[in-house]
C-alpha positions, 0 to 999 in steps of 0.5 A, spaced: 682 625 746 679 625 753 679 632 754 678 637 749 685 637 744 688 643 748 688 639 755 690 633 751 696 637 748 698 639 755 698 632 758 702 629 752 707 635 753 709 634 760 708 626 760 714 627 753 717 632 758 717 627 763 719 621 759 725 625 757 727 627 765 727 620 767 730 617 762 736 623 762 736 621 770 738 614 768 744 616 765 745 619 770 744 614 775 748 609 771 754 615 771 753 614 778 754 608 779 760 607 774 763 613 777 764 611 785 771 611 785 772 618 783 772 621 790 766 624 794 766 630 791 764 628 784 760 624 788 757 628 792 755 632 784 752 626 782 747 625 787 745 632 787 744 633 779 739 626 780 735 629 787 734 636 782 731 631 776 727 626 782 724 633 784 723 636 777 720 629 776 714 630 781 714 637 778 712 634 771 707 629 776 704 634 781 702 639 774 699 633 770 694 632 775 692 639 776 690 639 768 
């Protein structure tokens, strides 16, 4: 415990929120990457779901460091 057990619950909150985000982007970076023949549309899905994960992810960041 480094800052009382309520931050601390909260830091390990998000870095497990986080774990589990980047983790889901992976599958989905490998989808992608297995799926490049399926045209530019489900392409173009594929990449937008990956951008919203990255951007989720540095939500989890920005809110780990204000605590």
């Amino acid at each position: 415990m480094f800052f009382g057990q309520k931050r601390d619950d909260k830091i390990q909150e998000l870095f497990e929120q986080h774990i589990r985000n980047t983790a889901v982007c992976a599958g989905q970076l490998q989808t992608f990457f297995v799926s490049l023949n399926k045209g530019p549309e489900f392409i173009g899905a594929m990449v937008q779901k990956i951008v919203e994960m990255e951007h989720t992810g540095d939500d989890f960041r920005e809110e780990i460091h204000l605590i």
